[in-house]
C-alpha positions in Angstrom: -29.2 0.3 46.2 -29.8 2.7 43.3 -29.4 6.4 43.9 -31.9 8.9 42.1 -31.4 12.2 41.1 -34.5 12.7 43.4 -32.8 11.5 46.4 -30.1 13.7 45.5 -31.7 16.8 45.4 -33.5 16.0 48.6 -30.0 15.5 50.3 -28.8 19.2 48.7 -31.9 20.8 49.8 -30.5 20.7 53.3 -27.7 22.9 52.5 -29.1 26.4 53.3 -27.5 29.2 52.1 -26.4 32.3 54.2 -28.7 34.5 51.9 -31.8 32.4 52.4 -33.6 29.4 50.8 -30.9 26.6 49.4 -29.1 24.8 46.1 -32.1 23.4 45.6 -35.4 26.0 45.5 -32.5 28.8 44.6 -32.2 26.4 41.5 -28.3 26.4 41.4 -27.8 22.8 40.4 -27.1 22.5 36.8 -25.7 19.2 35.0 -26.8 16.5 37.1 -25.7 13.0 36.2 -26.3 9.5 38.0 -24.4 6.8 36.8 -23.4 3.4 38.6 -23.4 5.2 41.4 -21.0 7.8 40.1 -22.8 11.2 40.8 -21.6 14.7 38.9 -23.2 18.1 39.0 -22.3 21.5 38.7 -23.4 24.4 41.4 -23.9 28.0 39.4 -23.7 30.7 41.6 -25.3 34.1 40.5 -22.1 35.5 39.9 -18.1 35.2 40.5 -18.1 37.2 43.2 -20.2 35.0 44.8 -19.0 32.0 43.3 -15.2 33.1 44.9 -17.4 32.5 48.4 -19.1 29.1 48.2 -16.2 26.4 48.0 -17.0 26.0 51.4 -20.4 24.9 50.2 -19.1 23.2 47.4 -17.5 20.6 49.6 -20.3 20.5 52.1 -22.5 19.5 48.8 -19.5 17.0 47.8 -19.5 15.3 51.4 -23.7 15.1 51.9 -23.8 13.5 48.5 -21.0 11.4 49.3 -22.9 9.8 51.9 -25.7 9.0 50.2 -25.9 5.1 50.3 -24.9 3.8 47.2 -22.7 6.4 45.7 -19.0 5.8 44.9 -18.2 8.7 44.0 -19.0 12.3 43.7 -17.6 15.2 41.7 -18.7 19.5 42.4 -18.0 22.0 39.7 -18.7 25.5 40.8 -19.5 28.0 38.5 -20.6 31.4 37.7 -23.5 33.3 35.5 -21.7 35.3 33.0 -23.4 38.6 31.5 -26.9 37.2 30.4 -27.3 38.1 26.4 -30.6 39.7 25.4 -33.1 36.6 24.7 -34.2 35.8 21.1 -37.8 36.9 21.1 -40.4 33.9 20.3 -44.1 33.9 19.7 -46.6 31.5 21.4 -49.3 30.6 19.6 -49.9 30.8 15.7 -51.2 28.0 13.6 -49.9 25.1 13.9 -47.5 23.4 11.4 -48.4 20.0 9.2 -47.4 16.7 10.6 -46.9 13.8 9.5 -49.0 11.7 11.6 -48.8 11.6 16.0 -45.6 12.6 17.3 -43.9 12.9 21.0 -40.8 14.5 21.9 -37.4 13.5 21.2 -36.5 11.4 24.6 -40.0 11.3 26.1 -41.1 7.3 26.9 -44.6 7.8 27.7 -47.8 10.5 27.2 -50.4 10.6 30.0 -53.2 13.0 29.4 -55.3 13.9 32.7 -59.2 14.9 31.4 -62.7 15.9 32.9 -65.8 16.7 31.2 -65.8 19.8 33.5 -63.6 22.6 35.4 -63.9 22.4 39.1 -63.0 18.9 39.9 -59.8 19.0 40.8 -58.4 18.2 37.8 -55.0 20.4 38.0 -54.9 19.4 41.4 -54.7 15.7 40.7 -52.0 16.1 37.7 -49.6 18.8 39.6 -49.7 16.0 42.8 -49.5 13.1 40.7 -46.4 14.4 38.5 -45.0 15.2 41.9 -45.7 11.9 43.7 -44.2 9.7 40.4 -40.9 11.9 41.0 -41.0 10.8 44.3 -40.8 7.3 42.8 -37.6 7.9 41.1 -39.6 8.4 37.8 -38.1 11.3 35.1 -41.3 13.7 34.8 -42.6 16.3 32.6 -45.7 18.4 33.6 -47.5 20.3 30.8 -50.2 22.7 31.4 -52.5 22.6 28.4 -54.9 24.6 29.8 -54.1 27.1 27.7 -57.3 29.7 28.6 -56.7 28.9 32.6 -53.1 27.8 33.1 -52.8 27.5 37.4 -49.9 24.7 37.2 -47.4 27.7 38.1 -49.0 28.7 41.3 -49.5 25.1 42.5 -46.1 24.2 41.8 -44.4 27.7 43.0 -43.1 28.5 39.6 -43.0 32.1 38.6 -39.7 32.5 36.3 -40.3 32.9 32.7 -38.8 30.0 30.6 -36.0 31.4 27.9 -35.2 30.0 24.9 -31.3 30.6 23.7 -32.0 30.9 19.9 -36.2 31.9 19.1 -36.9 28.5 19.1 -36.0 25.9 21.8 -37.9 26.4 24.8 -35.8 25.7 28.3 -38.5 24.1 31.1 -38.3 24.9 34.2 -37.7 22.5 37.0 -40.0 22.4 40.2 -40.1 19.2 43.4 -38.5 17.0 41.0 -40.6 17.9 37.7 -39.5 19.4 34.5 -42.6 21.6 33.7 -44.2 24.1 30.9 -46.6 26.3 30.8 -48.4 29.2 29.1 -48.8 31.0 32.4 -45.4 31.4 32.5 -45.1 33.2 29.0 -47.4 36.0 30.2 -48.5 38.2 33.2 -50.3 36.6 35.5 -53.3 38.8 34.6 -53.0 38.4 30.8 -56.4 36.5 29.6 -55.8 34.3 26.3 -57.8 35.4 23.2 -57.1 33.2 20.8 -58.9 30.9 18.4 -58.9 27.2 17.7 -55.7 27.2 15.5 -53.6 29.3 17.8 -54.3 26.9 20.5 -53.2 24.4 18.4 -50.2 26.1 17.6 -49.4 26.9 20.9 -49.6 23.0 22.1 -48.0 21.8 19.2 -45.0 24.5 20.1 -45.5 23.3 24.0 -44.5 19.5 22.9 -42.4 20.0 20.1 -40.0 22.7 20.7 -39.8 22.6 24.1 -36.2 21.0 25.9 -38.4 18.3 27.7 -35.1 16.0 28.1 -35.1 12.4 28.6 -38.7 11.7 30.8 -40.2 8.7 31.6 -43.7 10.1 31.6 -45.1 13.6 30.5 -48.8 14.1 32.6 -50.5 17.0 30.3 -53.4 18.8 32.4 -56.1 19.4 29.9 -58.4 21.8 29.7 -62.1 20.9 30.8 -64.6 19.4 27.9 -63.9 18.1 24.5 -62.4 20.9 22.6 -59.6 21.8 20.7 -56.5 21.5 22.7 -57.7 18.0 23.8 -58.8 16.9 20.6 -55.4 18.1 18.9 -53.3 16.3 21.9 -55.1 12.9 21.0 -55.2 13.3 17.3 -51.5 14.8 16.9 -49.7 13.4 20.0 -48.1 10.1 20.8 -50.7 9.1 23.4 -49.8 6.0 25.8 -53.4 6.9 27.2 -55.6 9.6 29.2 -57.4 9.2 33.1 -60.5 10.8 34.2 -60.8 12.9 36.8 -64.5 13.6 38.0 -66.0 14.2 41.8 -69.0 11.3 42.2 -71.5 14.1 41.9 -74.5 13.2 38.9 -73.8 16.3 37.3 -69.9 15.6 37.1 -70.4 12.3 36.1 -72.4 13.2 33.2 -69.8 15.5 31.6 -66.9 13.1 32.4 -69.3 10.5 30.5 -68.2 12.8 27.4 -64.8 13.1 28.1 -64.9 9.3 27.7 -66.8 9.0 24.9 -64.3 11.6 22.9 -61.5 9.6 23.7 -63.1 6.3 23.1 -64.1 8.2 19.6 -60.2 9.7 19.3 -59.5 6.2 20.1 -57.3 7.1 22.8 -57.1 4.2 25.8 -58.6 5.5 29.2 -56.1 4.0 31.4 -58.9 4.6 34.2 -60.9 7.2 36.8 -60.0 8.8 39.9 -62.8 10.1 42.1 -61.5 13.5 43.5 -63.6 15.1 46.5 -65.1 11.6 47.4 -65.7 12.5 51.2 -64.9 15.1 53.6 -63.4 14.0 57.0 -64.2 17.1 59.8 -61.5 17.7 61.5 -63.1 18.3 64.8 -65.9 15.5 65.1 -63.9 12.6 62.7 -67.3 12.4 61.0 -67.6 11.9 57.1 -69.8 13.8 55.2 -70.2 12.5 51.5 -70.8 16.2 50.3 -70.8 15.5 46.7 -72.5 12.3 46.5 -70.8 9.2 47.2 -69.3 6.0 45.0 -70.6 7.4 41.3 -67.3 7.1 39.9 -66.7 3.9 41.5 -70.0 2.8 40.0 -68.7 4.8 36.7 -65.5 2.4 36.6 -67.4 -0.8 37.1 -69.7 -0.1 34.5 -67.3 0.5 31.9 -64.9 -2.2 33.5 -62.5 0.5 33.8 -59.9 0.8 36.7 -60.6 2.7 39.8 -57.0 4.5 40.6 -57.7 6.7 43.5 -60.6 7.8 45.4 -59.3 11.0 47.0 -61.3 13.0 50.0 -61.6 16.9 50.1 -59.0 17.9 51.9 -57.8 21.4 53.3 -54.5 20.9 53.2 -54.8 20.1 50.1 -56.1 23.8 48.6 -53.8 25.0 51.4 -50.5 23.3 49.8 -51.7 24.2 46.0 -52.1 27.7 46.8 -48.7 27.7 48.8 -47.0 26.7 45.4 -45.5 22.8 47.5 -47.7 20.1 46.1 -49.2 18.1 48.8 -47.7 15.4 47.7 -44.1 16.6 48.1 -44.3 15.9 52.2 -45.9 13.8 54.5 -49.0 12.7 55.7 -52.1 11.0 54.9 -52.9 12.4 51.3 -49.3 12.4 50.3 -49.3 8.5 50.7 -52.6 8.3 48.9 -51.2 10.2 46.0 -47.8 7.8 46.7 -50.3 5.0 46.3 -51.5 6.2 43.1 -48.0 6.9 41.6 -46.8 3.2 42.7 -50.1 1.7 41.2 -49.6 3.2 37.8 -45.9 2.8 38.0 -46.3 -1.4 38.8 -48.8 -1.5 36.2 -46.5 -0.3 33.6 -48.2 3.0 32.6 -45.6 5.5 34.5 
């Protein structure tokens, strides 16, 4: 049986700690490495004071991992922050630098870019959950919010730590339920409204993929921002793209702005790896009736049409919003929409596309 650095962190989660939360949301486990079931990692304390207190943890982390089936082995460092130095300042944005044709980052296998022809149909939603449910999978993922005017990939993924950079120019990702993830929110207060131009948008996603620390990913999901404008333009002219998926809800009036959305990537020539139709039907909790509130089948229809896969047709769902706004994914527990979005992260995985 192979053992996952997913399946690993799981296991640590379930060491609390005396002061609240655990190794894993306190993010305290640095340098983990699988291989043939040989499993090292390193636990940083916040200092070495407190470090001096936590071999007893050290070998409760050493023992859970240990029994982990599969593992031969398993080898705890514990360590200690030192004084932090003062952080090189860097710039977002600015115009972006020449290129000599599309790129991707250093160690990153595949690009998915997640578009709509509108805001408002759950298009953060579906990338957040699907980076999330691919992890699951045992997949290495990156989640990059290029919705540079309304980032909201912090709150739904309970990330609030600005990411540093060690010398002005390398940016260091933060890690959230399994995905490495960037984001402009996190580079300014949460109040701070974006006023830039097309070329500093540019530059700012062309600073996102290149210089940040993205590691060695199977897939990087991008959440676009709505309609055809720069940043998704620049992805699919500049970037390395394995392919993009539509998001729409079957309403007419969503359809006919995801209809653009298609047609610029058809004209970018970027492959539409297919559709999911988000809000397809709401199940009442109190009578079991459905109600089709925003039309029914039109993306389904959509798909056919263009003979185009279908990936997911995914209901409006309170728990949903709840779990988004909560900052834990839905995807990340149990229950019916997790193993939709479980469905959708095995699909794409079989098929070869994460």
């Amino acid at each position: 049986m192979d053992v996952t650095e997913t399946k690993i962190r799981e296991e640590l989660a379930r060491l609390a700690l005396p002061d609240g939360g655990d190794l894993v949301s306190r993010d305290m486990i640095r340098a983990l490495r699988v291989e043939a079931g040989q499993v090292r990692f390193v636990i940083e304390a916040p200092s070495p004071a407190i470090a001096q207190q936590m071999e007893p943890l050290r070998q409760a982390a050493e023992r859970i991992v240990a029994a982990i089936a599969g593992v031969t082995s398993v080898s705890v460092a514990l360590t200690a922050h030192g004084p932090k130095a003062p952080a090189p300042s860097l710039k977002i944005g600015g115009h972006p630098k020449p290129q000599d044709g599309p790129t991707r980052p250093a160690g990153v296998d595949r690009i998915l870019a997640v578009g709509s022809g509108k805001g408002g149909v759950g298009k953060s939603t579906v990338s957040s959950n699907l980076a999330v449910a691919l992890a699951r999978q045992g997949r290495r993922v990156g989640l990059l919010d290029a919705d540079i005017y309304g980032p909201s990939l912090p709150r739904m993924m309970g990330v609030t730590a600005r990411p540093e950079s060690p010398d002005g120019k390398t940016i260091i990702p933060l890690r959230a339920h399994g995905v490495t993830m960037m984001s402009i929110g996190l580079m300014l207060p949460a109040e701070k409204a974006v006023v830039w131009r097309g070329p500093m948008l540019m530059g700012a996603l062309q600073q996102m993929l290149g210089q940040v620390a993205w590691g060695e990913l199977d897939v990087l999901i991008v959440d676009l921002p709505p309609g055809t404008g720069d940043v998704a333009m620049t992805l699919c002219q500049k970037s390395d793209l394995t392919g993009a998926i539509v998001v729409s809800t079957p309403q007419d009036v969503a359809l006919l702005d995801a209809r653009k959305a298609l047609d610029m990537f058809a004209t970018l020539k970027t492959p539409v790896l297919g559709l999911i139709e988000n809000m397809s039907v709401f199940h009442c909790p109190h009578c079991g009736g459905e109600s089709h509130i925003f039309g029914e089948g039109g993306v389904r229809r959509e798909a056919e049409a263009l003979g185009l896969p279908l990936l997911a047709s995914l209901p409006i769902d309170l728990e949903t919003r709840l779990a988004g706004d909560g900052g834990v994914p839905v995807a990340a527990g149990t229950g019916v929409m997790a193993d939709a979005y479980a469905r959708l992260a095995e699909g794409l995985v079989r098929d070869g596309k994460a």
